[in-house]
C-alpha positions, 0 to 999 in steps of 0.5 A: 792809796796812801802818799805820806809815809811815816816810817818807823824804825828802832834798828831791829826791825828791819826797816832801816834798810827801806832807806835804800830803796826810796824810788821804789817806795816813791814807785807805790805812790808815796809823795812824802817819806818820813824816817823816825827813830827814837833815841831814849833819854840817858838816864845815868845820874839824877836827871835824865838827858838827851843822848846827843851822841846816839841822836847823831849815830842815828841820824848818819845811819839815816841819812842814806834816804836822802841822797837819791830821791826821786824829783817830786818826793820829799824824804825827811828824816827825823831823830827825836829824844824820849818815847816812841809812843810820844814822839811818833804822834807829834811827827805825825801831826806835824807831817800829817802822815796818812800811813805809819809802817812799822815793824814787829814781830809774831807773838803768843798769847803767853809772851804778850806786850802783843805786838810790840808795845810801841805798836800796841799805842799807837794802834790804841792812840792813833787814827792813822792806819798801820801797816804792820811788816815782819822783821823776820821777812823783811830782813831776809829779803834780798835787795830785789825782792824787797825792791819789789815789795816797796813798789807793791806794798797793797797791791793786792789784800786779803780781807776778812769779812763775816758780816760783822759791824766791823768787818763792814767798817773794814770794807769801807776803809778800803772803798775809802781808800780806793776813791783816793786811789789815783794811781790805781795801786790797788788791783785786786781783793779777795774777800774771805769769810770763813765758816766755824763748823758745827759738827753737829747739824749739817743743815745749819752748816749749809744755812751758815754757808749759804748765808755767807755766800749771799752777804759776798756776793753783795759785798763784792758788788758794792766793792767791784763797783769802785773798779777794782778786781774782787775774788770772794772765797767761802771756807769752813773750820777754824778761822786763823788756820784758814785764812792762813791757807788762802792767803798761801794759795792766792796772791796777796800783798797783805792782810787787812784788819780793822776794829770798828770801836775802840773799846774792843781794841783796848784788851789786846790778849781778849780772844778774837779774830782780828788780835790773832791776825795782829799777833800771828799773821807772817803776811804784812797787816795793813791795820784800820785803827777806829774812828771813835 
């Protein structure tokens, strides 16, 4: 789906090690990969400087990506002095990167910088899609597994979808993605819309279900019709815990997540399904930044 990578890494998140497995990135599909760090400017003394030293210690940690990459897939890797939030969207245009990993870890409401704030700018300033990976899982990945990972970064998703504008915005996103899609790395999709009960009245509960067993099946056919496998699953009570308990009991790759305007994305601690997903979710979050 995706074929130029950008791949972000401060040395604490774990994606430093994906420089070793190159060949299986190139496996997913990728073209192009990019290694970014980020060295801060040294601001001892008056005026701040370009930390020289630490620049080439980061480079010599990255070099490793080079040295076995596959023939047709270029591997770059790119050092840059200053902030994330600045150097990333230069290398972006630069490269024309179609996907941005980067790692972050859970969070609560009450620790909020959401998640990461080198991630919360990009999502709020970039159109390229996130794919957001934990650093506690991708550190503890044996070197097998996290082979195989890399090979399956979107082999299956999760999508969330409740009829919403912007739900609907996700799955075209996706149907985007899949038209683009020539080596068929996406396989399977299970859209799940989940039902807040009432309590109360069983009759609107059974509405709401019925509701939503009718907009999937439309759905699902609208996305099937694209080739890939699509599953539909209907639960009730509260959103985030359910679609927890889904993506434990079916096989998925990552959680899709996207806005449809940028006006909701810019109050990241605003109650909502989609910030719960970005600040909780231990499944890797393929993330759909808006168009406007």
């Amino acid at each position: 789906m995706f074929q130029r990578c950008l791949i972000c890494t401060d040395f604490s998140d774990g994606l430093q090690r994906l420089i070793h497995f190159v060949p299986a990135l190139a496996a997913g599909g990728f073209t192009q990969i990019v290694f970014a760090h980020t060295v801060p400017l040294w601001e001892e003394g008056d005026v701040p400087r370009v930390d020289q030293e630490k620049i080439d210690a980061a480079q010599a940690r990255l070099k490793a990506a080079t040295d076995n990459a596959p023939p047709g897939v270029e591997i770059i890797v790119e050092v840059r002095s200053g902030k994330p939030t600045e150097t990333i969207p230069k290398l972006l245009e630069q490269y024309h990167s179609d996907l941005i990993l980067t790692g972050t870890p859970t969070r609560s409401l009450m620790r909020e910088t959401v998640f990461g704030s080198t991630t919360q700018g990009l999502a709020r300033n970039t159109k390229t899609p996130l794919l957001i990976l934990r650093p506690q899982l991708v550190s503890v990945y044996r070197e097998e597994e996290l082979n195989l990972r890399c090979q399956h970064l979107w082999h299956s998703l999760l999508i969330p979808y409740n009829g919403s504008q912007s739900a609907d915005y996700l799955v075209e996103r996706v149907k985007e993605l899949i038209a683009g899609d020539s080596g068929h790395s996406l396989t399977q999709c299970y859209l799940v819309w989940v039902v807040t009960s009432s309590g109360r009245r069983a009759e609107q509960d059974n509405y709401q279900y019925q509701m939503a067993e009718e907009k999937l099946a439309k759905v699902k056919a609208d996305l099937a019709a694209t080739g890939v496998a699509v599953e539909t699953v209907i639960r009730t009570g509260d959103p985030m815990r359910e679609l927890m308990t889904v993506a434990m009991e079916v096989d998925i790759s990552a959680i899709a997540i996207a806005y449809q305007s940028r006006g909701a994305l810019l109050d990241w601690t605003a109650p909502s399904f989609a910030n719960e997903v970005l600040r909780n979710s231990w499944f890797p979050v393929l993330f759909f930044s808006p168009k406007d």
